[in-house]
Structures are given as structure tokens and as C-alpha cells.
C-alpha positions in Angstrom: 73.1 -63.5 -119.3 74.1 -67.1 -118.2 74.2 -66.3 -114.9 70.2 -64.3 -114.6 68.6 -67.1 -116.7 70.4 -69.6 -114.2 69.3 -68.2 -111.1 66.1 -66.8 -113.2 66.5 -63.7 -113.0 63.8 -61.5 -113.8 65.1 -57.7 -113.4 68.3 -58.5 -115.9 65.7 -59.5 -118.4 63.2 -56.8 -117.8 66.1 -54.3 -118.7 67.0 -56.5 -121.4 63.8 -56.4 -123.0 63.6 -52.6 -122.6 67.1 -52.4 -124.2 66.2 -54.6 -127.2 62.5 -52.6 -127.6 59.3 -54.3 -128.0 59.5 -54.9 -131.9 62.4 -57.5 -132.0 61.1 -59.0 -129.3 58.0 -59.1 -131.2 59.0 -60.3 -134.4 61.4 -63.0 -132.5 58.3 -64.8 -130.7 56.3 -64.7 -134.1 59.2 -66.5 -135.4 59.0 -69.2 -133.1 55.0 -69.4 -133.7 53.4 -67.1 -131.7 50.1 -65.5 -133.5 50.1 -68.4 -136.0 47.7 -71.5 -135.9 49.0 -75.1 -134.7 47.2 -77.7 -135.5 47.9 -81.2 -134.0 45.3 -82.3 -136.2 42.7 -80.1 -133.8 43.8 -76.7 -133.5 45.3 -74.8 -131.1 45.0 -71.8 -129.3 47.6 -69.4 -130.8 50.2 -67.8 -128.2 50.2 -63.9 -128.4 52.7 -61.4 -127.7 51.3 -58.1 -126.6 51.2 -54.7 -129.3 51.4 -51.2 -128.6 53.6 -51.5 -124.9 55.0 -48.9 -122.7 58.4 -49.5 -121.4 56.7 -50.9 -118.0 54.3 -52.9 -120.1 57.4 -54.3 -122.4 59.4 -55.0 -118.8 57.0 -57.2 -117.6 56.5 -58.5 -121.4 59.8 -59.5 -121.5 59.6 -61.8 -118.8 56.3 -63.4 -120.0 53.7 -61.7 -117.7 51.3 -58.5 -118.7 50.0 -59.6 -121.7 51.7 -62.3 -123.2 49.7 -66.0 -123.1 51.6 -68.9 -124.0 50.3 -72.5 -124.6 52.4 -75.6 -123.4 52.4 -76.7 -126.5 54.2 -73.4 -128.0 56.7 -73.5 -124.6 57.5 -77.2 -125.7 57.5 -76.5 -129.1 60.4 -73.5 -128.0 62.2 -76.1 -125.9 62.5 -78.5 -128.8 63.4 -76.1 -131.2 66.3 -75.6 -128.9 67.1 -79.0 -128.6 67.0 -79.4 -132.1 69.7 -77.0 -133.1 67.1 -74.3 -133.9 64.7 -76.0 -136.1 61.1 -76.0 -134.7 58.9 -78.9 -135.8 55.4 -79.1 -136.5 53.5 -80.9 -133.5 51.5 -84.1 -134.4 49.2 -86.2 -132.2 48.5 -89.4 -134.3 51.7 -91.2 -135.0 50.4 -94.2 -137.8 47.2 -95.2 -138.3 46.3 -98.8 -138.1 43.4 -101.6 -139.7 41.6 -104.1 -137.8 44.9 -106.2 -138.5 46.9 -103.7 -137.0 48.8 -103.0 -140.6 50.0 -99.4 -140.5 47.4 -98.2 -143.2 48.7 -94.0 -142.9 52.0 -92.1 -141.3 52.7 -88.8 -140.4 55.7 -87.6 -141.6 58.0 -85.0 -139.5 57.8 -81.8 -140.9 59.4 -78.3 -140.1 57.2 -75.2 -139.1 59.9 -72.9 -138.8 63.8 -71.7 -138.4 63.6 -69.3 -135.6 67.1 -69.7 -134.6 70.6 -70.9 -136.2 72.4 -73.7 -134.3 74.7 -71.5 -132.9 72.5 -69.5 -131.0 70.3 -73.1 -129.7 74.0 -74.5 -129.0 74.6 -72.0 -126.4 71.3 -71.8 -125.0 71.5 -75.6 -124.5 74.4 -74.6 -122.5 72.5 -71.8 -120.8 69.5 -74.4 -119.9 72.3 -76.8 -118.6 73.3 -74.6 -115.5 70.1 -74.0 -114.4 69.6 -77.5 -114.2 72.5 -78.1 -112.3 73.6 -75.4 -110.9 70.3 -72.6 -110.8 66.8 -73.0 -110.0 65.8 -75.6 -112.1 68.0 -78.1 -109.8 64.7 -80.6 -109.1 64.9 -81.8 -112.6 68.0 -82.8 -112.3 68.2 -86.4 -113.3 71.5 -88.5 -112.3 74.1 -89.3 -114.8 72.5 -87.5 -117.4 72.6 -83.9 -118.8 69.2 -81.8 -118.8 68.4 -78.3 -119.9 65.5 -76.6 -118.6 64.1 -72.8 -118.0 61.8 -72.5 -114.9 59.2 -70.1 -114.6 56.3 -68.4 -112.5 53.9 -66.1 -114.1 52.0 -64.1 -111.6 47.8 -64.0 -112.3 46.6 -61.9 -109.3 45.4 -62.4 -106.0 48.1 -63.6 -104.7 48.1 -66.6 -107.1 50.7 -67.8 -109.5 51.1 -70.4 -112.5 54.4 -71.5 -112.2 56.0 -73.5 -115.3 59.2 -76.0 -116.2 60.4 -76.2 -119.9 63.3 -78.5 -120.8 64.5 -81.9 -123.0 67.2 -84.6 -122.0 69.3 -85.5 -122.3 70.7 -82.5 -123.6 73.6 -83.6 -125.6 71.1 -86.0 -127.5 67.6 -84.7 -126.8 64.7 -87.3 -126.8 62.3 -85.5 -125.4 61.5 -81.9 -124.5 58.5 -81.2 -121.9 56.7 -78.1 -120.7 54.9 -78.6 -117.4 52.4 -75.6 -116.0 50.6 -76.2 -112.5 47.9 -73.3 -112.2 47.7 -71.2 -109.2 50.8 -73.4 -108.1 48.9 -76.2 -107.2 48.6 -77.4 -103.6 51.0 -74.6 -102.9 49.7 -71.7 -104.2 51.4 -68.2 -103.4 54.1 -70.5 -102.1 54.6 -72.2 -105.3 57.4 -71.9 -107.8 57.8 -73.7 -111.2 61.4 -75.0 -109.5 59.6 -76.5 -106.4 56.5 -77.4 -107.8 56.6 -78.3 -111.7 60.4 -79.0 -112.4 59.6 -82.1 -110.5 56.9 -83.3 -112.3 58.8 -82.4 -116.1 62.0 -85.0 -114.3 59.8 -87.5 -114.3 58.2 -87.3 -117.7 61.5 -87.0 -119.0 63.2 -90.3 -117.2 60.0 -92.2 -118.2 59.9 -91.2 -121.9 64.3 -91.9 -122.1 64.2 -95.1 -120.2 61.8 -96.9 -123.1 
């Protein structure tokens, strides 16, 4: 399992998902938030895992394409749940609100939305995220002298187009931040694209900016 998420690999997890059948995989990604509401105050789009799938249908399912529509925020929101020994937080926009004299008149106050997995289980896929930072496809958001985790991905749309993705958080032994980038169609480089080459990038530099304040 190490190994196919490092090199993302998508036949291991297609069989995986067949193995597992399409209702633990279903009741896993409601867990983590998926069909629920998120508001940030405004709300968001809920994320959806397909019903009612044939075993191609849940193949392609279980590597996030047929059906299945995920947000950023619900990707980052996975990501940091990860990072944060399995508890998933809710998402806020507005920090503290200030007065004309710039007194902090309101504060939001961390909160958790869910438990969707112990620590054990984020622990190791920290570790997991690790190698394919370093040693998989995730390589070009690799970020010297610090340890990242991070989960690329590209989710085919059709005509020969594809949204390729890069979740992650650094560092990874004391997360500060966790990121989900999507480029649509793969950007500049379309059927060329791949969320390694193309948005892993971009999530690197989000991440250095936000850990070097």
C-alpha cells in the first residue's frame, strides 16, 4: 500500500476499493464530511460519494473519478485531519473581528467537526504522504530541510482533459499548514498535465510562504 500511494498507483487501489465494497468506502468519506454542509461562515458545496455502483463504477470511485466530486476545501480539510492525528476541524474564514480602533471586538474559536480516524491510522499515513514527497510522485513539493506529506492526483473529465490536484501539510512532523491545490483541465498543459508536474509546485510554495512567517 505504501508503495502504490507513493508512486500513485491507481490499479492497486481500484482493486482495493472493489475488495473493501462500495459501503465502507462510503460510510468512511461521510465520516470525513462528505454529504454534510460546511460552512466557513458561507456555505459550501457538499462533496459526494456516488450510491448504487457496479464493481467498474466503484473501481473508478475508489480512485476519485466516476461520480465522486470533491471540493478543495473537503481535500484540505482530509489533509489536515491527517496532520492533526485524525481529528478534522471545522473550517473558518474570519479569524477576530476588529472596531474602528482595531480592538478585537469577536473570536472564532477552533472547533472539531469530526473523528474520522484514530492517530494511529493518520500516524502512518503521515508516513505514507512522506515517501511520495520524497521519494514518489509528489517529488516537486519537496521543500529542503523539511519534511512534507502530500497525495497527488489527476482526475480525468473528458475530452482529453484533466484536473489534476496536490493535497499535503508541512512540515509533517509539526504541521502548520495543510494545502489542496486543483488546476482545471491541467492548466497551460492540459492532457499533458499531472497534479505532480503541474500543482505540486504551486502547493510548495503556499506551504514555504505560510511556514516562513
Amino acid at each position: 500500500m505504501a508503495r502504490a500511494l507513493e508512486i500513485s498507483c491507481n490499479t492497486y487501489f481500484g482493486k482495493l476499493g472493489m475488495d473493501l465494497g462500495q459501503q465502507p468506502i462510503r460510510e468512511q468519506a461521510a465520516k470525513f464530511g462528505y454529504g454534510k454542509p460546511i460552512n466557513v461562515p458561507m456555505r459550501a458545496t457538499p462533496s459526494t460519494f456516488p450510491p448504487s455502483l457496479n464493481q467498474p463504477q466503484l473501481a473508478q470511485s475508489a480512485i476519485g473519478q466516476f461520480d465522486v466530486r470533491a471540493t478543495p476545501l473537503q481535500v484540505a480539510m482530509t489533509s489536515a485531519a491527517i496532520a492533526n492525528g485524525g481529528r478534522e476541524m471545522n473550517p473558518f474564514l474570519v479569524r477576530n473581528v476588529r472596531d474602528k480602533d482595531l480592538d478585537v471586538i469577536d473570536t472564532t474559536d477552533p472547533s472539531q467537526f469530526a473523528r474520522p480516524i484514530s492517530g494511529t491510522t493518520a500516524s502512518s499515513l503521515t508516513q505514507m504522504m512522506e515517501r511520495v514527497v520524497s521519494n514518489g510522485s509528489g517529488k516537486n513539493a519537496a521543500i529542503p530541510g523539511m519534511r512534507v506529506a502530500g497525495k497527488t492526483g489527476t482526475a480525468q473529465t473528458g475530452q482529453g482533459k484533466a484536473d489534476v490536484w496536490f493535497t499535503g501539510f508541512a512540515p509533517a512532523d509539526n504541521p502548520r499548514v495543510a494545502v489542496a491545490v486543483v488546476v482545471e483541465d491541467g492548466g497551460t498543459m492540459a492532457d499533458e498535465a499531472s497534479g505532480g508536474v503541474v500543482a505540486a509546485p504551486i502547493a510548495r510554495k503556499v506551504m514555504e510562504a505560510v511556514v516562513s512567517q
